[in-house]
N, C-alpha and C positions, 0 to 999 in steps of 0.2 A: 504494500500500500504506500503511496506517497501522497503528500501535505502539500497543499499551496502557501505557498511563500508572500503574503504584502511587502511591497516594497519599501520595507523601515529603511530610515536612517539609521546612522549608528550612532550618531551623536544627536540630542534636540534640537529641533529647528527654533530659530529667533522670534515665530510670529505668537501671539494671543489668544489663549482659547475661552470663550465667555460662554460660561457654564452661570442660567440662568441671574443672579448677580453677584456670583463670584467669578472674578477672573484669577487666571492663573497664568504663570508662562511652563509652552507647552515642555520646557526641561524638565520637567519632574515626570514625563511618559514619552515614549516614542511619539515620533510625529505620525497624527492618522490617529490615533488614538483621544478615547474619551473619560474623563474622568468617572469615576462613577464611586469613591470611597476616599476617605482618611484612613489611613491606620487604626486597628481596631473595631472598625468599622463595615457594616456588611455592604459586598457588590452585589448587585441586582446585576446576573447577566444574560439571562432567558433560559431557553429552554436548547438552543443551540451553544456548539462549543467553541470558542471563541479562545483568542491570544487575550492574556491577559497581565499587565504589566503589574510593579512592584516594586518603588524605590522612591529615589527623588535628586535631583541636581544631577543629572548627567548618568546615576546609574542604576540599574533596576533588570531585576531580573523577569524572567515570562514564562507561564504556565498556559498551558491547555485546560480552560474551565467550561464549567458552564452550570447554572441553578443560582443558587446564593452560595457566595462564599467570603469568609469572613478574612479580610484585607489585615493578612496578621504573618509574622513569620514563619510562623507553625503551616501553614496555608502554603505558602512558595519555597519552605523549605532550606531559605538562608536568608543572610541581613544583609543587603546589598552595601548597605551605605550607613555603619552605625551613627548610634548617635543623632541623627537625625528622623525627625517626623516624616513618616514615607506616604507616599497616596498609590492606589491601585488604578487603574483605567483600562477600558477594554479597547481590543483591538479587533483585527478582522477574524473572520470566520475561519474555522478549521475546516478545509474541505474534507472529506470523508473519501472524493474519488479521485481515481489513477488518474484523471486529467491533470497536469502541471498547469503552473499558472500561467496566465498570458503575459506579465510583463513584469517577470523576477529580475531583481538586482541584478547584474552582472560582476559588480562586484561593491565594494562595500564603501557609504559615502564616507570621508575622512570629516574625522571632528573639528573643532571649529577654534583649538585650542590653539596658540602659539607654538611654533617650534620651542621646545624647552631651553632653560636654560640650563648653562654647566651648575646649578645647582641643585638640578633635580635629580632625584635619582634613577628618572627615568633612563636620563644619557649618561649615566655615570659609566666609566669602563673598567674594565678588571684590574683591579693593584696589582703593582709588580713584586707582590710578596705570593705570588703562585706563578706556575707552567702559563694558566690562559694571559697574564701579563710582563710575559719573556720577550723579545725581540718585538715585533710589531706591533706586542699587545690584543687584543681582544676589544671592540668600542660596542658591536653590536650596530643597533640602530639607530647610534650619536649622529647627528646632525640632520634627522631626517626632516622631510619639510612636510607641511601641514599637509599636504594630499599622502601621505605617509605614516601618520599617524591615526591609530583606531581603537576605537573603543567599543567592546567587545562583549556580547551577554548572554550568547546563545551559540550552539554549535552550528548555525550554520554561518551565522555572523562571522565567527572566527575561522573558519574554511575557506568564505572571502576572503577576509584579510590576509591569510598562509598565500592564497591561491594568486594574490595580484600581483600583476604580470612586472618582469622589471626587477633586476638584484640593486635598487639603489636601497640606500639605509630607510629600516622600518620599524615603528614601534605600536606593538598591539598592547591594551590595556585591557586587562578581564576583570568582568567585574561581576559577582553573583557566581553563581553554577552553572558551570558548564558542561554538559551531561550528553554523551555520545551515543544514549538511549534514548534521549529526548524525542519530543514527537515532530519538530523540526527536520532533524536529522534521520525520521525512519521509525523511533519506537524501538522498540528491546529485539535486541540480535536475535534471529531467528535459526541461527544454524552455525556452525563452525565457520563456513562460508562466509555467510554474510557478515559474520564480526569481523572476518580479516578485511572485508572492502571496507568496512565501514568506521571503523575502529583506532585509523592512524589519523593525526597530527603530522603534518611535514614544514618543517623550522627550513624556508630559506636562509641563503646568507645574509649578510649585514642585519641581522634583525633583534630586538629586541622584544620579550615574550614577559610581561611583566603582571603581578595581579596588583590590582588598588586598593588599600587598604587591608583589613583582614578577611576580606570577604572571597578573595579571588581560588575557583575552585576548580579543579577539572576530574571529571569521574570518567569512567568506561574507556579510558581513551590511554594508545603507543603514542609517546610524542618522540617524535623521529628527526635525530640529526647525524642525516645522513651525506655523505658525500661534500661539503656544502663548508664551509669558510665565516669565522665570525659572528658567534651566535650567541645570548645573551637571554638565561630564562633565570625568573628571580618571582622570589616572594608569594609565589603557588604553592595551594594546598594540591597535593598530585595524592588523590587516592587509585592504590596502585591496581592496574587492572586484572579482571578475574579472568581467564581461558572461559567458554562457556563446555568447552571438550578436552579434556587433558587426555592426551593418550599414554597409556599401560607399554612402557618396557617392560618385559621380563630380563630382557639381558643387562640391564642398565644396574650395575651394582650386582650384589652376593644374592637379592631375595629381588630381584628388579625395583621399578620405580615407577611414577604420576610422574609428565614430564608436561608441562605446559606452555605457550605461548606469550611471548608481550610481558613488556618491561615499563618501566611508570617514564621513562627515557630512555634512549638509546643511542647512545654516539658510535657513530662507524665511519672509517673513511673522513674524520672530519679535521678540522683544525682552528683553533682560535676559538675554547669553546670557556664560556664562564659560568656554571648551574650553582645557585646563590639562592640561601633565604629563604629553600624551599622547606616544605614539609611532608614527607611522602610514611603512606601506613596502609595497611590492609585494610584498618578500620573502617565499615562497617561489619566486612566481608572476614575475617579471619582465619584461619584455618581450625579451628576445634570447630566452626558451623560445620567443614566439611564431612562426608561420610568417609566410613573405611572401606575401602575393596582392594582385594590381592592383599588383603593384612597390612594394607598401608594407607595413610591420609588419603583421602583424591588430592590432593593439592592442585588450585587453579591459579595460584601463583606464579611468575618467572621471577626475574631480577626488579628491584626498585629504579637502581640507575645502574647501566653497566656501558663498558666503552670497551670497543673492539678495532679491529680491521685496521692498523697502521693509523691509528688516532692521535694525533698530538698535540701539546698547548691546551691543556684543559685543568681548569683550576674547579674544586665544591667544594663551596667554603661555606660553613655558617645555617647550613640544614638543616634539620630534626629528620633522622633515620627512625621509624620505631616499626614493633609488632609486624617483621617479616622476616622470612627465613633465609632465602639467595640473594644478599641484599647487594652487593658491588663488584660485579667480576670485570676485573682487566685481564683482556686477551682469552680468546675464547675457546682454546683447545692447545694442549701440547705443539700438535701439528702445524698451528698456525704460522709460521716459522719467519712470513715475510711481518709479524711483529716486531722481529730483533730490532732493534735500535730506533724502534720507535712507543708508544705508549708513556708520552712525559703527561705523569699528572700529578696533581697539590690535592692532599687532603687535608683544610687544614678548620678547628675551628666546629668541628660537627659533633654531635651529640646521638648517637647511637645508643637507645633505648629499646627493651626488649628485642634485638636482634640475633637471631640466633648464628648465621655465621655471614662469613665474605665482607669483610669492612675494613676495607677490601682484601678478596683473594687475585693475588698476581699471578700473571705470568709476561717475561719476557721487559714487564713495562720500568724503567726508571719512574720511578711513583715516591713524592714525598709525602709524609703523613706525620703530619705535627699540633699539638696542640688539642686535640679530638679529645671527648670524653663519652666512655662504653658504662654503659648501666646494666645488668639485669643478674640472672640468677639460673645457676645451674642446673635447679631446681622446677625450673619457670614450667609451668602447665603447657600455656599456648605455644611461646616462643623459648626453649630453654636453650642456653648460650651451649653451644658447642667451642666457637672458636671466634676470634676474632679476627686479625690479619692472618691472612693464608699466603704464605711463602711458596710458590710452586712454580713451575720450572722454570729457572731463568731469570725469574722473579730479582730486582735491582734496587730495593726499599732501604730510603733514608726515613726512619723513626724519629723523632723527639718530641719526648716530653707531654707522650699523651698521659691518660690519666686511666685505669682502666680503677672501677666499682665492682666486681662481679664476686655476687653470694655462690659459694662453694668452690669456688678459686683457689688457688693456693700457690700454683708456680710459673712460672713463663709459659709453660707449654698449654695452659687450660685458655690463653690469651692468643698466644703467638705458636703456629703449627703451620707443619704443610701439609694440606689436604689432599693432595697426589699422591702418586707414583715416590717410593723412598728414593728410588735413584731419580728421578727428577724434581731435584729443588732447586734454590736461589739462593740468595742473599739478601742479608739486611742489617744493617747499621746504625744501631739503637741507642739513643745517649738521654737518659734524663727522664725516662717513663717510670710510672708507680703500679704497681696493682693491691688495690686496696690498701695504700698507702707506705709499701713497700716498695723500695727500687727493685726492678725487675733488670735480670744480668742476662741481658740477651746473648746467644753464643758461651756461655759457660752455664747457663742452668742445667742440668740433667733432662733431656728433652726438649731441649730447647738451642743446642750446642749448629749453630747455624753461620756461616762464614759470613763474613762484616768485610769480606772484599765485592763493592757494589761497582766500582770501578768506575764511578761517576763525582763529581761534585757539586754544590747547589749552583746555577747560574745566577743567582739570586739572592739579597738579603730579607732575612727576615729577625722581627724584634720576638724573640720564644717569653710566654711566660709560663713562670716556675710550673711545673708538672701540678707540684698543693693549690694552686690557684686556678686551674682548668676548670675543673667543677662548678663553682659557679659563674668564672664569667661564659662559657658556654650555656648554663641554664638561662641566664639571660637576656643572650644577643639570637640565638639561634632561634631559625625557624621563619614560618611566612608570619609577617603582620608586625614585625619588630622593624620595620624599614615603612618609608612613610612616604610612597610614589604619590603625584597627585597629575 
């Protein structure tokens, strides 16, 4: 089935809307739309189902309604624009038939804001205290001009904006939930199939992918940076997506495995990549919902964020990792082999909460990882810690000074292992890390006895603080909604 599309703006138009004798300006709803509530307040929107909007000043999220429904959060599901008194307004009809509309956007009209200033952090570019701020740097969609910049509420909205034509600098602004099940977009995947068509995000270069405020969310959805030069995602909530089919190895491991599709992001082929500020989790979706078969999880899980294929200049900094299990794999197989001498990435700054392994598992990549703090518990129900960084073939890890917390821990190897092949490991060179407030002796612990020849240097300075001190200034700088795009 497909939805006819009105041709919203994406930003509010400048004109007047005289709603008997109130007037309003129509920023507080797409243009074409009609007021019909305040917050709290109930819509009248008939008996057909209708778009129906949700916010105010520029942002607002859109449901598919129709009867009475009560103009509230609970009702659309997030707070597009805290803090502020929101109004609801209806918009055009949901068609119900396969006819497409007659006169869909082409692509997405640009908001009406100024090109930003260097103070915003919309165009801010990646520090040179990581990989993505090495040599040329990482700017993203710094200097884009107003037919460039978008604001973003709905998945098809942001399809537009990915899809406009033209590698000059772009900055997309999401605001509300964006949801790749949405009825916009199709309604909920109806087969293995159709989630692979329908289910990817693709990140041109020069672009900047940012959420406003704490609202900015994206569900159902691979955001794909692939092949592609200069890209710049920050301050999204990334709930990480489910396979709706995982398929059963038996050969995969001693008792086989659940082997699933799609990652919360995926760098491949890329270069100049800066992922900031996010927040990525299972959460709604977990794994104890899922059932047991073959004596194992179904797991519909893949990775949260993972970087593959000769990827380089990639800095993620400043995250909330939580409640997943394949959380960060660099380099995607043994064999992968045209990885050597490349995979430069910065971990720095992240908060890894209920994770139970790969933060990160290497191979082949020069990967720094400094400053991070690992929370949870050996113990853990849903998520219990296996391991932490995974040293694996080839693997080139410069450590410091992370912090690791983890109940039932006791010596380097419950933190720091290699999850392969014994005869194919790496290196890593670890100066200044605690676990559970002891210094951790990388390379002389008993299982943990790992060569500290990485055979690299940092091209780059950074100011390290003290390992005791990670704790909480990671609690709180990290994650989406602690950075303030406007």
């Amino acid at each position: 089935m497909s939805f006819c599309k009105s041709p919203l703006k994406l930003a509010a138009a400048a004109s007047v809307l005289a709603l008997g004798s109130t007037v309003a300006h129509a920023k507080d709803w797409p243009s074409g739309y009609s007021k019909c509530a305040d917050q709290a307040e109930t819509c009248e929107i008939g008996s057909e189902l209708h778009q129906v909007s949700f916010g105010a000043k520029d942002q607002w999220v859109i449901k598919n309604l129709k009867g009475n429904a009560a103009c509230t959060v609970a009702t659309f599901g997030s707070d597009p624009i805290a803090d502020k008194t929101k109004k609801c307004a209806i918009g055009p009809v949901v068609s119900t038939t396969p006819t497409p509309s007659p006169t869909p956007t082409p692509t997405p009209t640009p908001t009406p804001t100024p090109t930003p200033s260097t103070s915003d952090v919309t165009s801010e570019a990646a520090p040179t205290t990581g990989w993505a701020g090495y040599d040329k740097g990482t700017t993203g969609g710094k200097g884009a001009d107003t037919k460039s910049i978008y604001s973003v509420s709905s998945a098809w909205q942001l399809q537009n904006a990915l899809k406009a034509s033209g590698t000059q600098p772009r900055i997309i602004k999401v605001t509300g939930t964006i949801d790749m099940t949405s009825a916009d977009n199709g309604g909920p995947f109806k087969n293995a199939d159709d989630q692979a068509a329908r289910n990817a995000l693709v990140v041109p270069s020069n672009t900047t992918l940012i959420g406003l405020g704490a609202s900015g969310q994206i569900r159902n959805a691979r955001i794909e940076v692939k092949g592609v030069e200069n890209v710049i995602v920050r301050n999204l909530q990334i709930i990480n997506p489910c396979d709706i089919a995982p398929a059963w190895d038996p050969n995969d491991g001693a008792s086989g495995n659940w082997n699933s599709e799609y990652d919360g992001i995926v760098v491949e082929g890329s270069k100049y990549v800066w992922i900031d500020h996010n927040t990525f989790t299972d959460a709604p979706v977990t794994d104890d919902l899922s059932p047991i078969e073959h004596g194992k999880t179904k797991q519909c899980h893949d990775g949260a964020l993972d970087v593959k294929k000769a990827s380089d200049y990639v800095t993620v900094s400043n995250n909330v990792f939580e409640l997943h299990n394949k959380n960060n794999l660099i380099g995607s197989s043994d064999s992968a082999t045209g990885d050597e001498g490349h995979l430069t990435v910065t971990f720095n700054n992240n908060y890894f909460r209920n994770v139970s392994e790969r933060a990160p598992r290497v191979r082949f990549g020069k990967v720094h990882v400094y400053n991070n703090y690992y929370e949870g518990a050996k113990s853990g129900v849903t998520y219990p810690h296996q391991y932490s960084i995974g040293v694996a073939y080839k693997a080139k890890i410069i450590s410091q000074n992370n912090a690791f917390d983890i109940s039932g821990a006791s010596s380097c190897k419950d933190v720091i292992q290699n999850p392969g092949s014994s005869s194919k490991t790496g290196a890593i060179l670890d100066t200044g890390s605690i676990l559970n407030g002891t210094a951790i002796k990388v390379g002389t612990d008993k299982g943990c006895e790992f060569s500290s020849n990485v055979g690299w240097g940092l091209p780059y300075t950074v100011k390290l603080l003290p390992a005791a001190s990670v704790a909480e200034s990671v609690k709180q700088n990290a994650g989406a909604g602690k950075i303030t795009p406007r």
